[in-house]
N, C-alpha and C positions, 0 to 999 in steps of 0.2 A: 876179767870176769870169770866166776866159778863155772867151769865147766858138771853142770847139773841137768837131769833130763827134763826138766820144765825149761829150764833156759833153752835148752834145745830145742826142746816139743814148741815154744813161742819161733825160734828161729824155722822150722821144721810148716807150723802154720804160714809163715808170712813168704816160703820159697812155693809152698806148694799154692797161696793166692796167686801169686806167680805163675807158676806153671800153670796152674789153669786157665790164668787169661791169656798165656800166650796160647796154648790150644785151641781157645776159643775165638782167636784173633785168627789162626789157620782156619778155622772154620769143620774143625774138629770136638766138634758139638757133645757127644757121648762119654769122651776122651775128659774133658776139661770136668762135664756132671760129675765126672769119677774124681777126679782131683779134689773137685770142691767139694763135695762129702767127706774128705778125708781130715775136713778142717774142719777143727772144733772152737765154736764163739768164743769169746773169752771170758765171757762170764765163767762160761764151764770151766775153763783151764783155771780159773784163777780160786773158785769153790775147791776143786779139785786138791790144788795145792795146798789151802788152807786148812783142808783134812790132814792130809797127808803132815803137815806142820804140827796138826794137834797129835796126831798119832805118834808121830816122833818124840813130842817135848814129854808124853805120860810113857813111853819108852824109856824117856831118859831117865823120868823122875823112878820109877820103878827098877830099872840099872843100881842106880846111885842107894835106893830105901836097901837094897839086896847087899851091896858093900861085900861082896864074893869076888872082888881081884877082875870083874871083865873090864880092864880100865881098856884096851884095844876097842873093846866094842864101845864103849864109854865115847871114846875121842870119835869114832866112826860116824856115830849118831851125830855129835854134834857138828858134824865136817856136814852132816846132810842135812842140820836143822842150818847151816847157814849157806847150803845152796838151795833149798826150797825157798829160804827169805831171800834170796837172791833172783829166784826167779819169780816171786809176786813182785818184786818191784821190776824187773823187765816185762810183765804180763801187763802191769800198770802204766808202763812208759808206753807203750802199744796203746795206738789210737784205737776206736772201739769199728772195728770193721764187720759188726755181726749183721746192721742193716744192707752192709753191700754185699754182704757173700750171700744174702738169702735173696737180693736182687740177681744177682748172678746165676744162682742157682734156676731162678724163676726164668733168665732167656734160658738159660741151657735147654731147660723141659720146653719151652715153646720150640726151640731150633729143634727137638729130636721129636718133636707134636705129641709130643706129653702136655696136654692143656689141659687136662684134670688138674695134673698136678700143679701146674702151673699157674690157674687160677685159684687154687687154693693158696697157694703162698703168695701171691699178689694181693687177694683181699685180706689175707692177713697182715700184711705189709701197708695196706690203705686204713685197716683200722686200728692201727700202731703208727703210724707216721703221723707227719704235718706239712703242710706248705708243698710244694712241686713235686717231693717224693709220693707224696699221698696219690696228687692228682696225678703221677705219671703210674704209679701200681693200678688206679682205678681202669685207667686207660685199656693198661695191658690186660686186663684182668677179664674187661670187656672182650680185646680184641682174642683172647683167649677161648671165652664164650660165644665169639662168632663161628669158631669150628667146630661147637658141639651141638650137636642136633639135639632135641628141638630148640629153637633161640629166645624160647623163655625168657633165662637166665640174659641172656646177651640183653634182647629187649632192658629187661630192669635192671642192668646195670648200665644200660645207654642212657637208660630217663634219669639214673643216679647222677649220672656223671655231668647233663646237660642240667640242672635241676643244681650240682652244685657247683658247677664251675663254668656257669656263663660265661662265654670269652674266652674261654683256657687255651691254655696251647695247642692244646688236642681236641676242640669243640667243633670247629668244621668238618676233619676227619669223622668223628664218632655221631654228629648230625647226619651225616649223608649216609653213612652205612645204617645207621637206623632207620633211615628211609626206606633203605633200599630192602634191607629184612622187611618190613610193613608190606611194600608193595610185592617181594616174593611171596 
């Protein structure tokens, strides 16, 4: 494989998902948020590249219209128009991990009680998802909203939650705690 910095930067995203969950499995909470921010989705990396591909191939063409002798710069470009095509299809081979690193991100912020933030990317994650990821961001989202004063927000996302996933996994839990906010 061409050694190219998208190749890398995909290699460079998938050691540091990595590293983050192992910190975050030591229960180095801060440590791992910092990891994980430093990973970029892949939609982005792969936009990215795709620039970077158009800029090189009107490089080229404009090179080649000049016919000025830079045939060194000439062969350069195209050694990197064919490790950038080299690295969209390695960004491509890579499974799409942008829903689980913003899951990840969202314990990180709850383990360091960032639940601001954390509820914001939880319910952004419930109203982007489907099926168990949904109801499990709702969850969180709530259980989020039970550490910020006043419990409004907790409330309505408790009645959300019991309102749309009768039975769920997480309905007796978030039944009871909504209880319990009422009668505090």
């Amino acid at each position: 494989q061409p050694d190219s910095f998208a190749a890398r930067s995909v290699a460079l995203n998938m050691a540091a998902l990595q590293a983050g969950d192992d910190l975050f499995a030591e229960e180095h909470y801060r440590d791992a948020l910092w990891i994980y921010r430093l990973v970029y989705p892949k939609e982005i990396l792969k936009a990215r590249c795709e620039r970077q591909l158009q800029r090189l191939q009107r490089t080229i063409e404009f090179v080649r219209e000049a016919q000025d002798g830079r045939y060194r710069e000439l062969l350069r470009l195209q050694e990197n128009v064919a490790e950038i095509e080299a690295e969209i299809k390695a960004i491509e081979a890579v499974e799409n991990y942008g829903e689980e690193l913003d899951f990840r991100i969202g314990r990180a912020y709850m383990e360091i009680r960032r639940y601001w933030e954390a509820r914001a990317l939880f319910l952004r994650l419930y109203e982007e998802g489907e099926g168990d990821r949904a109801e499990e961001a709702l969850s969180l989202a709530f259980h989020c909203s039970v550490q910020i004063k006043p419990w409004d927000r907790a409330l309505e996302l408790g009645a959300q939650y019991m309102e749309k996933y009768p039975g769920g996994r997480f309905y007796d839990n978030i039944s009871l705690t909504v209880g319990q906010l009422y009668a505090m």
